[in-house]
C-alpha positions in Angstrom: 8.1 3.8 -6.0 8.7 5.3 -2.2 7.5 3.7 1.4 4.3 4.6 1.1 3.2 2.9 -2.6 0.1 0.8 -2.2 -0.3 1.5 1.1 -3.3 2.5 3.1 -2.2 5.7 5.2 -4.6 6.6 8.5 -2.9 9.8 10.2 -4.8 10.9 13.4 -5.0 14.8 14.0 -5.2 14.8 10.0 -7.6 18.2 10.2 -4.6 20.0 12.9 -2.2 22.2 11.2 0.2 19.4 10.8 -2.1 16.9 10.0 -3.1 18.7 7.3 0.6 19.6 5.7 1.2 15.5 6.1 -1.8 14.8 3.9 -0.5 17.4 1.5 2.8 15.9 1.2 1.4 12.9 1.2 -0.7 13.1 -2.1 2.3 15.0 -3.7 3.2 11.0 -4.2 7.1 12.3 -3.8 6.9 9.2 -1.3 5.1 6.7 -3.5 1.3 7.0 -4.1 -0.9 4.8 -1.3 -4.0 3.2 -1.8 -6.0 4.6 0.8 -4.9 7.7 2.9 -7.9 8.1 5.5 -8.0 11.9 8.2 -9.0 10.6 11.4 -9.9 13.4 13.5 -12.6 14.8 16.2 -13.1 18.4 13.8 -16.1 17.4 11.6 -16.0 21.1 10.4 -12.5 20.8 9.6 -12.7 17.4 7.5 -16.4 19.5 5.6 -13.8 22.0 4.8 -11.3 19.8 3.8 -13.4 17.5 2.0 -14.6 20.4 -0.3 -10.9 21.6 -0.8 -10.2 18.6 -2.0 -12.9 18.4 -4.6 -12.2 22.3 -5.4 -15.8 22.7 -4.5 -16.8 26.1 -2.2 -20.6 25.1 -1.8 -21.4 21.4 0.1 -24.2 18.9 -2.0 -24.7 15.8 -1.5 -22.9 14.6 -4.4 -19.7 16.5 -2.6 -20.3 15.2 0.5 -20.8 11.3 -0.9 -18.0 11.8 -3.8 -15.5 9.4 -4.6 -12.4 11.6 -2.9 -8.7 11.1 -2.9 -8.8 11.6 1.1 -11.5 9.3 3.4 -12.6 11.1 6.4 -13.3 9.4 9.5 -14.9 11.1 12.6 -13.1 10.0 15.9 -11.3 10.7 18.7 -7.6 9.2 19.7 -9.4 9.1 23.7 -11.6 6.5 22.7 -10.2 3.5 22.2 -13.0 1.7 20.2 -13.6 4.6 17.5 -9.5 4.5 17.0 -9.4 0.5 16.9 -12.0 0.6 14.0 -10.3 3.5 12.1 -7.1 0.8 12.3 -8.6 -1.7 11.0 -7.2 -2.5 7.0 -4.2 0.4 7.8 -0.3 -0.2 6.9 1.2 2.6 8.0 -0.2 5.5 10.7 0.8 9.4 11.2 0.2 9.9 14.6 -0.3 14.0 14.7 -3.2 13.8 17.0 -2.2 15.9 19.8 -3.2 19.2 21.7 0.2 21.4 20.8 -0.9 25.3 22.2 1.1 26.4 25.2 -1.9 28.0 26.8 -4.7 25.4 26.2 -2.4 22.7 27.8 -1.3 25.1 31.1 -4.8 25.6 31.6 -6.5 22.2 30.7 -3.6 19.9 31.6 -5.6 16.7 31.7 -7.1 17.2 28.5 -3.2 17.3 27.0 -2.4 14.6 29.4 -5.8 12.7 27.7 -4.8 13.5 23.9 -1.0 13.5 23.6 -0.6 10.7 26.0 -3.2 8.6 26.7 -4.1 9.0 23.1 -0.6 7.4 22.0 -1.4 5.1 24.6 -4.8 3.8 22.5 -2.7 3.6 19.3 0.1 1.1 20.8 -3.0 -1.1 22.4 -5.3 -0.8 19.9 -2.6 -2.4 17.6 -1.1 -5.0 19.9 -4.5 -5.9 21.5 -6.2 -6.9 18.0 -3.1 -7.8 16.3 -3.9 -5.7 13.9 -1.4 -5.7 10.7 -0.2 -2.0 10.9 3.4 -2.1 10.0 4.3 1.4 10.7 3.7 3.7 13.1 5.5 7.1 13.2 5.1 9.6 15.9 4.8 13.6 15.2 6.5 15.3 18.0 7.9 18.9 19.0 11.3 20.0 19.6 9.4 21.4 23.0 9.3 17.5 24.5 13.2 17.9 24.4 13.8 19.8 27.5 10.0 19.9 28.4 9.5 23.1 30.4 5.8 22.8 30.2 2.7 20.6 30.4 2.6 20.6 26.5 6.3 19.6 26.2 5.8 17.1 28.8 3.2 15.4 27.7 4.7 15.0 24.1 8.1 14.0 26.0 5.6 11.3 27.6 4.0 10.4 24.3 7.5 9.6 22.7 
């Protein structure tokens, strides 16, 4: 029995390179096994793919598509408040790896990183306290790079934390 038995897992970001790890590690069970673990995320390519990987399938049906999987997959974006709020709703505990984490993209398109890794954190804290919602753990993926941010990516994740 770990922290995460019986609970019902939402990590944001879950189709990003860390999201994706997380879910891994998650359904190892090495942490207890959780009722629900739901991918919120804005990729719907990445979650098809994922979906399929999941069900060792390389070809998409619709019996793949509408199978019973160990993984729900809900299409949404941490920017907008109301399609994070619903994809709260009935979670214990949240991954937060939802961010916008390359160098380059965040120099160049700093209020998009400003938008995801900190307004998006932003959404998650009110979308929580605003509906009292009964999610009893939230837990933040971060870089080293917000440490001594010398960038617009490690600032905004320095913000975000």
């Amino acid at each position: 029995m770990g922290p995460l038995e019986g609970r019902r897992v939402l990590v944001t970001g879950g189709t990003g390179s860390l999201g994706r790890l997380l879910i891994d590690r998650i359904r190892t069970g090495e942490q207890g096994h959780p009722d629900r673990i739901v991918v919120f995320s804005r990729d719907e390519a990445k979650q098809h793919e994922m979906r399929l990987a999941l069900q060792r399938r390389e070809v998409a049906t619709d019996d793949a598509v509408f199978a019973p999987s160990p993984v729900d997959f809900r299409i949404g974006d941490v920017t907008d408040l109301s399609s994070l709020s619903a994809a709260l709703r009935d979670t214990d505990v949240v991954f937060h790896a939802a961010a916008l984490k390359q160098v380059p993209t965040c120099e160049y398109a700093p209020f998009e990183a400003v938008k995801t890794n900190v307004l998006g954190a932003e959404n998650l804290v009110r979308a929580i306290r605003e509906q009292r919602l009964a999610v009893q753990t939230v837990i933040g993926i971060t870089t080293d790079k917000a440490c001594k941010p010398v960038n617009v990516m490690g600032m905004t994740k320095a913000l975000q934390e």
